[in-house]
C-alpha positions in Angstrom: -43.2 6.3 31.6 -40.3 5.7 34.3 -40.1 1.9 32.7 -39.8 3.2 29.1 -37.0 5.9 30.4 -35.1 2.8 32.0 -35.2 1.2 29.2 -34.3 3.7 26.6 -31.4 4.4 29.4 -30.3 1.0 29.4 -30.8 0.7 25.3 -28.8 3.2 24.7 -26.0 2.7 26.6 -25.6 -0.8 25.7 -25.5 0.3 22.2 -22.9 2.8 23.2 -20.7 0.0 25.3 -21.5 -2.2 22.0 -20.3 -0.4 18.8 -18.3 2.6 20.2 -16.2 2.6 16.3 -19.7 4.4 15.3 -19.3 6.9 17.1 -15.3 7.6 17.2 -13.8 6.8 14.1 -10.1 6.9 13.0 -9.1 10.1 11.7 -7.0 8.9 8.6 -6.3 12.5 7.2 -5.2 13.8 11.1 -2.6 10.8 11.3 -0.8 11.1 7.5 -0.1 14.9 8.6 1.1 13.5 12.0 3.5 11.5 9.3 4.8 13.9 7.5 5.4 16.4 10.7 7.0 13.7 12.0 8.9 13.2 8.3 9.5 17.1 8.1 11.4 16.6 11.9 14.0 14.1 9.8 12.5 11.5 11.9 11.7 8.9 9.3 11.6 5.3 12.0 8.8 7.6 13.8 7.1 8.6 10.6 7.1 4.5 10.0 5.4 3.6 13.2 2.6 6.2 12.4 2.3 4.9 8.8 2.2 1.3 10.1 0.0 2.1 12.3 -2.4 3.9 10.0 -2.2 0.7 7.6 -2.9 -1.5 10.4 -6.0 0.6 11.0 -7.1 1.1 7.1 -7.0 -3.3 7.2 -9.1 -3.4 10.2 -11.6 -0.9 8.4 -11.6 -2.4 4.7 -10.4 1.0 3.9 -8.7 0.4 0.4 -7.8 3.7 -0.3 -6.1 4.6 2.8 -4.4 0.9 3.0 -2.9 2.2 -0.8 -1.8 5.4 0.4 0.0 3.5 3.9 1.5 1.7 1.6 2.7 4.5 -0.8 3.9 6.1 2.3 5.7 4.0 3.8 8.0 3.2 0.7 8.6 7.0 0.2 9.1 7.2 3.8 12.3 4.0 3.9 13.4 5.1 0.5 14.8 8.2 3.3 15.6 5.5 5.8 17.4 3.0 3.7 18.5 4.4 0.9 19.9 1.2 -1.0 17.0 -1.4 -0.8 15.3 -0.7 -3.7 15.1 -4.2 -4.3 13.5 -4.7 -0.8 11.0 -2.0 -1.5 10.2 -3.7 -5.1 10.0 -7.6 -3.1 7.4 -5.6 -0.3 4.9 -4.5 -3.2 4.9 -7.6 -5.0 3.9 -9.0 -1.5 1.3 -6.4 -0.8 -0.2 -6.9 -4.3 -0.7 -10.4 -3.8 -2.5 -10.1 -0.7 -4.1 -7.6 -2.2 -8.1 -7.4 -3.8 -9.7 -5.3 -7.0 -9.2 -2.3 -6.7 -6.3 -1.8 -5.0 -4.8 -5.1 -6.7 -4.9 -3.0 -9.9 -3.7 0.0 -8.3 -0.5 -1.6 -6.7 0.2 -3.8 -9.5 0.6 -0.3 -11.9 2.7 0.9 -9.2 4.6 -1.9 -8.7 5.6 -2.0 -12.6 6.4 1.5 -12.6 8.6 0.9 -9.6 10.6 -2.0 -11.4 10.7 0.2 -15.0 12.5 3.1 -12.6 14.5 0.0 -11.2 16.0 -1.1 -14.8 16.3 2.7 -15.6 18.3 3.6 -12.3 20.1 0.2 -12.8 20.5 0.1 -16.9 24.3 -0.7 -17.1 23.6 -4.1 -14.9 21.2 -5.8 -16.8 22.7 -4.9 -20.2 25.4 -7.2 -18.8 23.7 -10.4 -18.2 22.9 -12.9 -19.9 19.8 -14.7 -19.8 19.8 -18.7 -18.5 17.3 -20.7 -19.7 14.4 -21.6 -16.9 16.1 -20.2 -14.4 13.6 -17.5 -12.4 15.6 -16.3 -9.6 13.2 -14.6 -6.5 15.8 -11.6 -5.7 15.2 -8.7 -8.6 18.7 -7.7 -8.3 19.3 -11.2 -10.2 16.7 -11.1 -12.7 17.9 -10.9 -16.4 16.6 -7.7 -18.5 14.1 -10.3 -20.6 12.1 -11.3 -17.0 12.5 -7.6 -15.8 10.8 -7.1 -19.0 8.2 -9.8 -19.2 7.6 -8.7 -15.2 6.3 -5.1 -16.1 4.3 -6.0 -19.0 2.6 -8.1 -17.0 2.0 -6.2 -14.5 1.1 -3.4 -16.2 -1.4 -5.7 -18.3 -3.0 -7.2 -14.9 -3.3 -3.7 -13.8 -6.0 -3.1 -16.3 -7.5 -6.3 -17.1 -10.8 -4.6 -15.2 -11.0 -1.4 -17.1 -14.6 -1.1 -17.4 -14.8 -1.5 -13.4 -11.7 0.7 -13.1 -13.4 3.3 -14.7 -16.3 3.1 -12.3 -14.0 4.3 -9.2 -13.3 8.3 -9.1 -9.1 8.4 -8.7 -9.7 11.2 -6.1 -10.7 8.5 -3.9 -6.8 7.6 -4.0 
């Protein structure tokens, strides 16, 4: 009885030592408030750190839905901090899209085309006034001509829904 008690003992706390994320897991919900106190206190670099943080942490975990909402955060959370880099904010989500798998893919490329259409809305006067040069694609936004703003969203927005029967699978509280 004494050997199987030693055992169980050592068993158990091995597993403990092992797999401690089992038992303490990261409180996602807890850490976005944290944000947005931090946010409320017109702290915005602080409110960054948390939300990188919490991203970091949502990668680690395969969380999808909370590695979305980081990333929502986050650009809500510069747009206070640096008020004119739209076009920085716009270069980051293409970025995070590509890296990024179904579901969140389709998620982030909506986003990212809504984004750009608020872009062209905000900044309307510009692109009326350029022309369009032939094969040129330039990689800063701020450059591109209203025809590959355009052809940029609709694609976008196409991508984002090429898996419609699978999107429709996922409940959108999740996000």
């Amino acid at each position: 009885m004494k050997k199987k008690f030693i055992i169980f003992s050592l068993f158990s706390t091995l597993l403990l030592l092992i797999s401690p994320s089992i038992f303490a897991s990261y409180n996602y919900n807890s850490k976005f408030k944290e944000a947005e106190s931090v946010l409320e206190k017109e702290n915005p670099k602080s409110a960054l750190a948390v939300v990188a943080e919490i991203k970091e942490q949502a990668l680690k975990d395969k969380n999808k839905e909370q590695y979305v909402k980081s990333i929502l955060f986050y650009i809500k959370t510069d747009s206070i901090l640096n008020e004119f880099t739209t076009e920085k904010r716009i270069n980051s989500l293409i970025a995070e899209t590509t890296k990024a798998e179904f579901p969140e893919k389709a998620v982030l490329q909506n986003i990212t085309a809504k984004v750009i259409w608020n872009y062209y809305n905000m900044n309307r006067f510009r692109f009326a006034q350029r022309s369009e040069i032939e094969g040129f694609v330039p990689e800063d936004i701020a450059t591109w001509s209203l025809g590959q703003l355009i052809k940029e969203v609709n694609s976008l927005y196409k991508s984002s829904i090429e898996q419609a029967n699978e999107l429709q699978k996922i409940s959108v509280s999740d996000y």
